[in-house]
C-alpha positions as CSV (number, residue, x, y, z in Angstrom):
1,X,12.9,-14.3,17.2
2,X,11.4,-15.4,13.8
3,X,8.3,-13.4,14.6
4,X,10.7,-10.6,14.7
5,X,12.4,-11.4,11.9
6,X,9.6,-12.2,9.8
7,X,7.3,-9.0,10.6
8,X,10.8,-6.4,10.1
9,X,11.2,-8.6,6.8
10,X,7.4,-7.9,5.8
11,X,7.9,-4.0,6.7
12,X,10.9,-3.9,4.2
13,X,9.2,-5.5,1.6
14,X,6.5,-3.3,2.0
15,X,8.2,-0.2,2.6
16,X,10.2,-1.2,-0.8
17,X,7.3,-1.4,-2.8
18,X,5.7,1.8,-1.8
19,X,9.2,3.9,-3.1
20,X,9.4,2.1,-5.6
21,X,5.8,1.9,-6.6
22,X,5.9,5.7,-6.4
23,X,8.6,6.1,-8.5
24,X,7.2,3.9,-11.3
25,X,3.7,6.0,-11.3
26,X,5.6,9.2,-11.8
27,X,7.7,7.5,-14.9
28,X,4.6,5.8,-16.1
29,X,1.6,6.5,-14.7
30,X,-0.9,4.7,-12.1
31,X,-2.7,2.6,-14.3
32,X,0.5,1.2,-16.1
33,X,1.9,0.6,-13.0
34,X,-0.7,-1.3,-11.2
35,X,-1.1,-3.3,-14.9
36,X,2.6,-4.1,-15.0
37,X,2.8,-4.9,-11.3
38,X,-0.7,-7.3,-11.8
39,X,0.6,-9.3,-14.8
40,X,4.0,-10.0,-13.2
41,X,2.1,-10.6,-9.9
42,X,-0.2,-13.1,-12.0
43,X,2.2,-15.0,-13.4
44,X,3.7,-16.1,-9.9
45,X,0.0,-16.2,-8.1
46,X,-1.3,-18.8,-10.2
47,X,1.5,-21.5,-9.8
48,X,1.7,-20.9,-6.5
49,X,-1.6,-21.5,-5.7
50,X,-2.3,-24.5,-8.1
51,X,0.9,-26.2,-5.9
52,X,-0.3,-25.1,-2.7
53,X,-3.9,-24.3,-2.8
54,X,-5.2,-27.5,-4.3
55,X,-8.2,-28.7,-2.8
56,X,-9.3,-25.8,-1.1
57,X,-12.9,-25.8,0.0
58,X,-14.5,-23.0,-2.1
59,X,-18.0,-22.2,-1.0
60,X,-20.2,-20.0,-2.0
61,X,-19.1,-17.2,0.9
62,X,-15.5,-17.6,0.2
63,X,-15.5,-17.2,-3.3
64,X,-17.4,-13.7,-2.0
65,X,-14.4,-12.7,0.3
66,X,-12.1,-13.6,-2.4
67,X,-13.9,-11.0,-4.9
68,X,-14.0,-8.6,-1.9
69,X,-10.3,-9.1,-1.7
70,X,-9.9,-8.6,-4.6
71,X,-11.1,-5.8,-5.9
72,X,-9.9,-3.8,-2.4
73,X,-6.6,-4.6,-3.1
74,X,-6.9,-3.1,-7.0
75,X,-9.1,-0.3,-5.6
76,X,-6.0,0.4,-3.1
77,X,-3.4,-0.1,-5.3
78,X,-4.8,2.3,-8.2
79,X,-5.5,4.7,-5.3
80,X,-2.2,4.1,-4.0
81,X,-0.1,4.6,-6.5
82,X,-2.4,7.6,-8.0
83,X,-1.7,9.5,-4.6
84,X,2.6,8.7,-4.7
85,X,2.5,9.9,-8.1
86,X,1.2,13.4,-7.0
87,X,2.3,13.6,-3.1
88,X,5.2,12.9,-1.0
89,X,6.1,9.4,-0.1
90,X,7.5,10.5,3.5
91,X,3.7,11.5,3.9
92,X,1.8,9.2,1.8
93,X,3.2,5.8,3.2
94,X,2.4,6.4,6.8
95,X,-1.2,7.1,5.6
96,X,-1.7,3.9,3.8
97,X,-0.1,1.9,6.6
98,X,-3.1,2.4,8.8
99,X,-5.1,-0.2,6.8
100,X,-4.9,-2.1,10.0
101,X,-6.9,0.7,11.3
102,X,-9.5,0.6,8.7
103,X,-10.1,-2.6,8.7
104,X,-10.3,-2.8,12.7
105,X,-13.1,0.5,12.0
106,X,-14.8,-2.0,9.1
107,X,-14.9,-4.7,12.1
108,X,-16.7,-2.1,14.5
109,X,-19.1,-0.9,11.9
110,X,-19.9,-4.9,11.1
111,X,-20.6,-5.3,14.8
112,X,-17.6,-6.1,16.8
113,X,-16.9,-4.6,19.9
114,X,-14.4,-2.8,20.8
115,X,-12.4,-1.6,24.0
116,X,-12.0,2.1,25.4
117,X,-7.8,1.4,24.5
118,X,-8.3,0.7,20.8
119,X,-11.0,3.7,20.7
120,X,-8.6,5.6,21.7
121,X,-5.7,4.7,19.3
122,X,-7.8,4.7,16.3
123,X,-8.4,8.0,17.6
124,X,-4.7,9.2,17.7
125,X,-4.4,7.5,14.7
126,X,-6.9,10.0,13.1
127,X,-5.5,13.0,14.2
128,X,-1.7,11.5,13.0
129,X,-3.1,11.6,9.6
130,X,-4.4,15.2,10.2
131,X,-1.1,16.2,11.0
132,X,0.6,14.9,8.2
133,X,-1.7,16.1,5.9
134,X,-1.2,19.7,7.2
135,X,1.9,20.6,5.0
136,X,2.0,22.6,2.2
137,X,3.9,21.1,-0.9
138,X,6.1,22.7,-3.0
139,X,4.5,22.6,-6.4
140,X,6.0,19.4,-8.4
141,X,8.1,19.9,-11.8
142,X,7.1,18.4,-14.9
143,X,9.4,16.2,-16.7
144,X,9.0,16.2,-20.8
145,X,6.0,14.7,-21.3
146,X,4.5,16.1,-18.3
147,X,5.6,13.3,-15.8
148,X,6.6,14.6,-12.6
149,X,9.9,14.6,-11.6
150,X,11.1,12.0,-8.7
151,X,13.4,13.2,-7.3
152,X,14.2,15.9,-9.6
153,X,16.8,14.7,-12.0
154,X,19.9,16.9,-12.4
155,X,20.9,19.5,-15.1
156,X,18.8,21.8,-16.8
157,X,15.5,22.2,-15.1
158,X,12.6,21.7,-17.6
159,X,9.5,24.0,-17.1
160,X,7.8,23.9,-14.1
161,X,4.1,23.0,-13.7
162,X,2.4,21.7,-10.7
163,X,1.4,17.9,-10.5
164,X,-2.5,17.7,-9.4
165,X,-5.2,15.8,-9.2
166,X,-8.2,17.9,-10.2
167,X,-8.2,21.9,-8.7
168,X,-7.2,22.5,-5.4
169,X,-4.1,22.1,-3.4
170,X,-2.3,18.9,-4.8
171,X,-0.8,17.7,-1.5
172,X,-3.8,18.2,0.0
173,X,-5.8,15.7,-2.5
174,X,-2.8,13.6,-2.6
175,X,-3.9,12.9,1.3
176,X,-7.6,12.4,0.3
177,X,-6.8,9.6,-2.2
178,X,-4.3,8.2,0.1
179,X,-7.1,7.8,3.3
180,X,-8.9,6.5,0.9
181,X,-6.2,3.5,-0.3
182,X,-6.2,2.6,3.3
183,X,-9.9,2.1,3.3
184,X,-9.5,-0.1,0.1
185,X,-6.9,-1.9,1.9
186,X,-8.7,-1.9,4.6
187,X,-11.7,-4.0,3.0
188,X,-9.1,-6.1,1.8
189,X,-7.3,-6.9,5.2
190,X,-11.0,-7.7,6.6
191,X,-12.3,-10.1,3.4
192,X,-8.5,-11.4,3.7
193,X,-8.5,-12.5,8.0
194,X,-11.5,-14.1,6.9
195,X,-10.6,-16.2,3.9
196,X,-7.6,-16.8,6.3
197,X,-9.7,-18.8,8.6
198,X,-10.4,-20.8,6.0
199,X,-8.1,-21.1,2.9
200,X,-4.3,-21.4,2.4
201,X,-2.6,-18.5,2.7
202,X,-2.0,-18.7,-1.2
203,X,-5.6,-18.1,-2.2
204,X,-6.3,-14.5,-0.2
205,X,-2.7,-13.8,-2.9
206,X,-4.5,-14.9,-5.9
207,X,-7.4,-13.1,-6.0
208,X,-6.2,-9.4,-6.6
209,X,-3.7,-10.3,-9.3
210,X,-6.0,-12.8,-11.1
211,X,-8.7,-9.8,-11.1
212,X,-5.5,-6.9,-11.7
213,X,-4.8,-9.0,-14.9
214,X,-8.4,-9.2,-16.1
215,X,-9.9,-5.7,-15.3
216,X,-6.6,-3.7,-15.5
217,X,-3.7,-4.8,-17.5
218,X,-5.4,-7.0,-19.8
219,X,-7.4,-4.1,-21.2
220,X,-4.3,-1.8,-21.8
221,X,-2.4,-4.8,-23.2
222,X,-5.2,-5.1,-26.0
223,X,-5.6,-1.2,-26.6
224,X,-1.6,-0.8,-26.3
225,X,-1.8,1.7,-23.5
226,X,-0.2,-0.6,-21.1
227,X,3.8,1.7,-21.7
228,X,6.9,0.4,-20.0
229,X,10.2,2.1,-20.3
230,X,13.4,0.6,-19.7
231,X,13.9,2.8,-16.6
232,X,10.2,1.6,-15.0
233,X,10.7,-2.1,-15.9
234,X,12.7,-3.0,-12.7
235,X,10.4,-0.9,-10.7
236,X,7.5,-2.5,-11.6
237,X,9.3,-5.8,-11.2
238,X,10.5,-4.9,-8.0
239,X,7.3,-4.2,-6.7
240,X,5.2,-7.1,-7.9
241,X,7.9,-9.4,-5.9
242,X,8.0,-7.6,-2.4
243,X,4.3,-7.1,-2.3
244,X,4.1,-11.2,-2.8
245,X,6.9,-12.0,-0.5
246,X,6.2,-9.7,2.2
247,X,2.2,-11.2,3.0
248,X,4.6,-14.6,3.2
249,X,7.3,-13.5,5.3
250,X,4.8,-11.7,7.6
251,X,2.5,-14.8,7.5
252,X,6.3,-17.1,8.1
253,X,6.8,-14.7,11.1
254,X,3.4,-14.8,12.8
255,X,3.4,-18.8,13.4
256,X,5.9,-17.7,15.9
257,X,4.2,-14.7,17.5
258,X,1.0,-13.0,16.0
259,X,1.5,-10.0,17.8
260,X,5.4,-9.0,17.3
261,X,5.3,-10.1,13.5
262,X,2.0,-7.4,13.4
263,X,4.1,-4.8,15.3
264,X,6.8,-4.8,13.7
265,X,5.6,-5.2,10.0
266,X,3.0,-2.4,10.4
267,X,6.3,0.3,10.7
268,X,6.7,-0.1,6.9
269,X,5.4,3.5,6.4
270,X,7.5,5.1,8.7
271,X,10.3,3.3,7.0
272,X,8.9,4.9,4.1
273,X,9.0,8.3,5.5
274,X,12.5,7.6,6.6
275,X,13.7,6.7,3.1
276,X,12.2,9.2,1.4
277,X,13.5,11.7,3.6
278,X,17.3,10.7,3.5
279,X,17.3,9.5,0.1
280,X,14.9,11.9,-1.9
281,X,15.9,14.4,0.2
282,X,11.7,14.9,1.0
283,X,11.5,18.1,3.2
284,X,8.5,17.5,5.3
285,X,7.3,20.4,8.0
286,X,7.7,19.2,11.9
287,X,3.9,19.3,12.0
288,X,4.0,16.5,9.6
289,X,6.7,14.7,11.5
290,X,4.3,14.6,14.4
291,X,1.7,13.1,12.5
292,X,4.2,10.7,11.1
293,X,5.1,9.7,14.6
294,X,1.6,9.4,15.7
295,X,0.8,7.4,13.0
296,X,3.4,5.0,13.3
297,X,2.9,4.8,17.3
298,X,-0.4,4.1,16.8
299,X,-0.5,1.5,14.1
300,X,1.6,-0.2,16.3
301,X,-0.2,-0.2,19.3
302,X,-3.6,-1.1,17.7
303,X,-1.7,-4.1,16.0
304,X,-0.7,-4.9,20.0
305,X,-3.9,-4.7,21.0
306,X,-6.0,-6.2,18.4
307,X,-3.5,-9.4,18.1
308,X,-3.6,-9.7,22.2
C-alpha cells in the first residue's frame, strides 16, 4: 500500500511541476525559470543534505556521477521547459516521462543486456513518441511582449504570431527538444541509480541545484536578467518544491515495493496530458492520443520489467 501511495504521490508531484513549469516559461521564459526554480531548489538542497548526508563517502567516481547528475538534470530541465514554452503540455509531458526509457537505452549502450520483452517495449515506446509528435499545432498567440499565451487569456485577443523555435514547424521542434530532455534526464536517472548504491538519497538532490545555482541563476542574478513577475513567483515556487518532494515520496514508496512505486510514478505524463486537456482545454488529434497511450503503456511496463 505505501508503495502505492508513495509512487501515485511522486506522479502528482511530477505531473504538477511539468504544468506548472510550462506555464512559468511562457510568462517568463526558460532560463528564468530554470534560475528561479534552482535558487529556491538550492536553498532547501543544501540543509537537507548537510542534516542527512553527513559523512558520505565521496570518492573520486562519485563525485563524477554527481557532476553527471548534475548537469543532466539542468540540461533536461532547460530543455524541458524550452519545449513547454513552445508545444503542448498534453504532448510534451508524455515525451519526457520516458526518461526511464533512456536511461534503460544508456544502460544497453554501456553494456547491459537486455531481454527480447524490454526490446520490445522500448520499441513501442518509440513509435508512441512518433505518434504524438504527429499533430499539427495551431500556431501560438503572442501575448505583449511576445510571450505566448497559456491558455489564452480572455478579452481582446492581442496579435497573433506563432511561437517557434528556429524555422520549421514549432510543434514539430517542440517534440525534438522534448526527446531530447528525456535523454538529459535520462543521463541523470543512470548517474543518479548509481550514486544511489552508494550515497544518501539527499546527495543525487543536491547536485543539480547546487550546479542550477552556479551556472544558471547565479549569472542572471548578477547581469539582472534573472525577471520574476508576481504572477510566475508561485509557479516557480511550486515547481522547485514538487520536483524535491516527489524523488522523496517516490524514494518513501519504493522501500515498500520497487516495482509498484516505479509503475505508478512513471504515469505523471499521462496525468499531464490529462490535465492539460480538461483544464487548458488542449485539443490534441486521436493520432496523438494513441501515442499518448502507448507511451504511457509502455513506460509502465518497462518500469515492471526493469524493477522485476
Amino acid at each position: 500500500m505505501l508503495a502505492i501511495i508513495g509512487g501515485f504521490g511522486a506522479a502528482l508531484c511530477w505531473a504538477a511541476s511539468s504544468i506548472a513549469a510550462a506555464r512559468s516559461a511562457r510568462l517568463i521564459g526558460s532560463w528564468a525559470t530554470v534560475g528561479w526554480v534552482m535558487l529556491i531548489g538550492v536553498v532547501i538542497a543544501v540543509p537537507a543534505t548537510i542534516v542527512g548526508g553527513a559523512g558520505a563517502n565521496l570518492t573520486q567516481d562519485a563525485l563524477t556521477l554527481l557532476a553527471i547528475s548534475g548537469a543532466g538534470n539542468i540540461v533536461g530541465l532547460l530543455l524541458a521547459y524550452t519545449a513547454f514554452k513552445a508545444g503542448k503540455v498534453a504532448v510534451i509531458a508524455p515525451i519526457i516521462s520516458t526518461e526511464g526509457a533512456m536511461a534503460a537505452v544508456i544502460s544497453i549502450a554501456l553494456g547491459e543486456q537486455v531481454g527480447i520483452a524490454a526490446a520490445v517495449v522500448l520499441t513501442a515506446i518509440a513509435i508512441g513518441v512518433i505518434l504524438a509528435s504527429s499533430g499539427r499545432d495551431e500556431p501560438a498567440v503572442a501575448e505583449p511582449g511576445g510571450l505566448a499565451a497559456y491558455p489564452a487569456a480572455p478579452g481582446p485577443t492581442p496579435v497573433a504570431a506563432a511561437t517557434t523555435i528556429g524555422p520549421g514547424h514549432p510543434g514539430r521542434k517542440a517534440t525534438i527538444i522534448a526527446v531530447a530532455a528525456a535523454l538529459a534526464f535520462g543521463i541523470n536517472l543512470y548517474a543518479s541509480a548509481r550514486i544511489g548504491a552508494t550515497l544518501p538519497l539527499v546527495w543525487s538532490i543536491l547536485p543539480a541545484r547546487l550546479g542550477g545555482f552556479l551556472v544558471v541563476a547565479l549569472p542572471l542574478l548578477l547581469t539582472g536578467r534573472l525577471r520574476l513577475t508576481r504572477e510566475a513567483l508561485p509557479l516557480v515556487a511550486l515547481v522547485a518544491v514538487a520536483e524535491i518532494v516527489g524523488t522523496a515520496v517516490y524514494a518513501f514508496g519504493a522501500r515498500d515495493g520497487i516495482a509498484v512505486a516505479a509503475v505508478t510514478s512513471s504515469q505523471f505524463g499521462a496525468i499531464a496530458a490529462i490535465v492539460s486537456v480538461v483544464a487548458f482545454k488542449e485539443r490534441i488529434r486521436r493520432i496523438q492520443v494513441a501515442g499518448i497511450a502507448a507511451i504511457a503503456v509502455g513506460v509502465a511496463l518497462l518500469a515492471l520489467i526493469q524493477s522485476g
